[in-house]
N, C-alpha and C positions, 0 to 999 in steps of 0.2 A: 610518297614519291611523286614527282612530278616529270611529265615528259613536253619537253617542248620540241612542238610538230610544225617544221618548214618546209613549205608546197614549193616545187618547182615546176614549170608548165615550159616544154619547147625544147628539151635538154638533148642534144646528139647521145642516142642510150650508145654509141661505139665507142665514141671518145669517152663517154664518165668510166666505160667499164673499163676499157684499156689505160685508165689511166689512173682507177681507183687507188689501189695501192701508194701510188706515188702520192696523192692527194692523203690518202691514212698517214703515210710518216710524216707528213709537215703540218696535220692537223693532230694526230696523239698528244703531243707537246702540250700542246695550247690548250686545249681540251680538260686533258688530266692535270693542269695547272690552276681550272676554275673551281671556286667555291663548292665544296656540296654535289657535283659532278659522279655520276656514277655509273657511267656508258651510252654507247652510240649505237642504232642500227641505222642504217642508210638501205632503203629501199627504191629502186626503181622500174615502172614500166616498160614493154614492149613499145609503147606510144609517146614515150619521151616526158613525161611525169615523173616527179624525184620527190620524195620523203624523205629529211633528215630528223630524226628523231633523237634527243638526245632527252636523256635523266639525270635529274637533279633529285637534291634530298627536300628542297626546301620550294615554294615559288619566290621568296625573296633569291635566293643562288640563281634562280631561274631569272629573274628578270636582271640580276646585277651582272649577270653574262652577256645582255644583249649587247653593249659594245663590242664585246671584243667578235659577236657572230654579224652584228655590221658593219665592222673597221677595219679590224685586225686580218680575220679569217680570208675577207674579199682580198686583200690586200697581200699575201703572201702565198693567194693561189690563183692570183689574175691572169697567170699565163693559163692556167686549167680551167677556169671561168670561160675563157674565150674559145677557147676548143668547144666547153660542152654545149656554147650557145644559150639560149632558153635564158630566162626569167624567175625570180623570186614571185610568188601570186597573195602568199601569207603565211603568217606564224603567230599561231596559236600556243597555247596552255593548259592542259589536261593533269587532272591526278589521275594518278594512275588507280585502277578501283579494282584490278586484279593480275597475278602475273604468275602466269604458268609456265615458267620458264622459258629459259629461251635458246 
Protein backbone atom coordinates (compact mmCIF):
# COMPACT_ATOMS: atom_id res chain seq x y z
CA UNK A 1 0.00 0.00 0.00
CA UNK A 2 1.04 3.25 -0.55
CA UNK A 3 0.16 6.63 1.13
CA UNK A 4 0.46 9.76 -0.55
CA UNK A 5 1.29 12.52 2.18
CA UNK A 6 0.28 16.48 1.20
CA UNK A 7 1.81 19.09 3.68
CA UNK A 8 -0.17 22.22 4.04
CA UNK A 9 1.58 25.11 5.92
CA UNK A 10 -0.73 28.50 6.95
CA UNK A 11 -4.30 26.91 6.85
CA UNK A 12 -7.12 28.98 9.12
CA UNK A 13 -7.54 25.53 11.39
CA UNK A 14 -11.49 27.28 11.91
CA UNK A 15 -12.38 27.51 8.57
CA UNK A 16 -10.84 23.65 7.40
CA UNK A 17 -12.77 22.40 10.54
CA UNK A 18 -16.11 24.20 10.08
CA UNK A 19 -16.15 23.38 6.76
CA UNK A 20 -14.57 19.93 6.65
CA UNK A 21 -17.52 18.02 6.05
CA UNK A 22 -18.75 20.00 3.16
CA UNK A 23 -15.19 19.62 1.53
CA UNK A 24 -15.75 15.39 2.28
CA UNK A 25 -19.02 15.30 0.18
CA UNK A 26 -17.39 17.05 -3.00
CA UNK A 27 -14.14 15.12 -2.48
CA UNK A 28 -15.74 11.30 -1.72
CA UNK A 29 -16.84 11.35 -5.36
CA UNK A 30 -13.68 12.00 -6.91
CA UNK A 31 -11.65 10.13 -4.59
CA UNK A 32 -13.38 6.73 -4.70
CA UNK A 33 -13.46 7.13 -8.42
CA UNK A 34 -9.52 6.86 -8.63
CA UNK A 35 -7.45 3.84 -9.55
CA UNK A 36 -6.51 1.49 -6.62
CA UNK A 37 -7.70 4.25 -3.96
CA UNK A 38 -8.31 2.83 -0.62
CA UNK A 39 -8.89 5.81 1.86
CA UNK A 40 -8.27 9.12 3.36
CA UNK A 41 -7.16 10.67 6.72
CA UNK A 42 -6.88 14.41 6.74
CA UNK A 43 -5.15 15.62 9.73
CA UNK A 44 -4.70 18.91 11.14
CA UNK A 45 -2.65 21.14 13.65
CA UNK A 46 -3.49 23.62 16.30
CA UNK A 47 -0.69 25.84 14.20
CA UNK A 48 -2.32 25.75 10.95
CA UNK A 49 -0.51 22.61 9.31
CA UNK A 50 -2.72 20.18 7.32
CA UNK A 51 -1.87 16.53 6.29
CA UNK A 52 -3.71 14.97 3.56
CA UNK A 53 -3.06 11.50 3.47
CA UNK A 54 -4.66 9.37 1.16
CA UNK A 55 -3.95 5.36 0.06
CA UNK A 56 -3.41 3.66 -2.81
CA UNK A 57 -2.93 0.05 -3.64
CA UNK A 58 -0.28 0.69 -6.07
CA UNK A 59 2.52 3.80 -6.48
CA UNK A 60 1.73 3.77 -10.23
CA UNK A 61 -2.48 4.49 -8.90
CA UNK A 62 -0.55 6.82 -6.70
CA UNK A 63 1.17 8.81 -9.11
CA UNK A 64 -1.66 8.38 -11.99
CA UNK A 65 -3.91 10.36 -9.42
CA UNK A 66 -1.88 13.32 -9.28
CA UNK A 67 -3.94 15.37 -11.88
CA UNK A 68 -6.85 15.10 -10.65
CA UNK A 69 -5.14 16.21 -6.73
CA UNK A 70 -3.65 19.21 -8.86
CA UNK A 71 -6.55 20.22 -11.31
CA UNK A 72 -9.57 18.67 -10.44
CA UNK A 73 -9.71 18.73 -6.65
CA UNK A 74 -8.28 22.74 -6.47
CA UNK A 75 -10.86 23.28 -8.81
CA UNK A 76 -14.16 22.15 -7.31
CA UNK A 77 -13.15 23.31 -3.83
CA UNK A 78 -11.76 26.91 -4.61
CA UNK A 79 -14.36 28.59 -2.82
CA UNK A 80 -12.95 26.37 0.41
CA UNK A 81 -9.39 26.73 -0.61
CA UNK A 82 -9.76 30.39 -0.08
CA UNK A 83 -11.46 30.37 3.32
CA UNK A 84 -8.63 27.99 4.56
CA UNK A 85 -5.84 30.29 3.32
CA UNK A 86 -2.35 28.60 3.59
CA UNK A 87 -0.40 26.79 1.03
CA UNK A 88 0.49 23.40 -0.45
CA UNK A 89 4.64 23.09 0.92
CA UNK A 90 4.90 19.21 -0.60
CA UNK A 91 3.85 15.72 -1.39
CA UNK A 92 5.45 12.94 -0.88
CA UNK A 93 5.14 8.93 -1.35
CA UNK A 94 5.45 6.49 1.29
CA UNK A 95 4.69 2.44 1.48
CA UNK A 96 3.15 2.05 4.05
CA UNK A 97 5.57 -0.62 6.25
CA UNK A 98 2.79 -1.05 8.83
CA UNK A 99 -0.92 -0.57 9.86
CA UNK A 100 -2.47 -0.95 12.94
CA UNK A 101 -5.61 0.09 12.36
CA UNK A 102 -7.11 2.91 12.20
Amino acid sequence: MIARVATFEGINVEAARSTMDEAEATLRPILEGLDGFSGALELVSPEGKFLSISFFDSMANAEAAEPTFDQEMPQKLGHLFREWAGHRVSVDRYEVAGDYGR
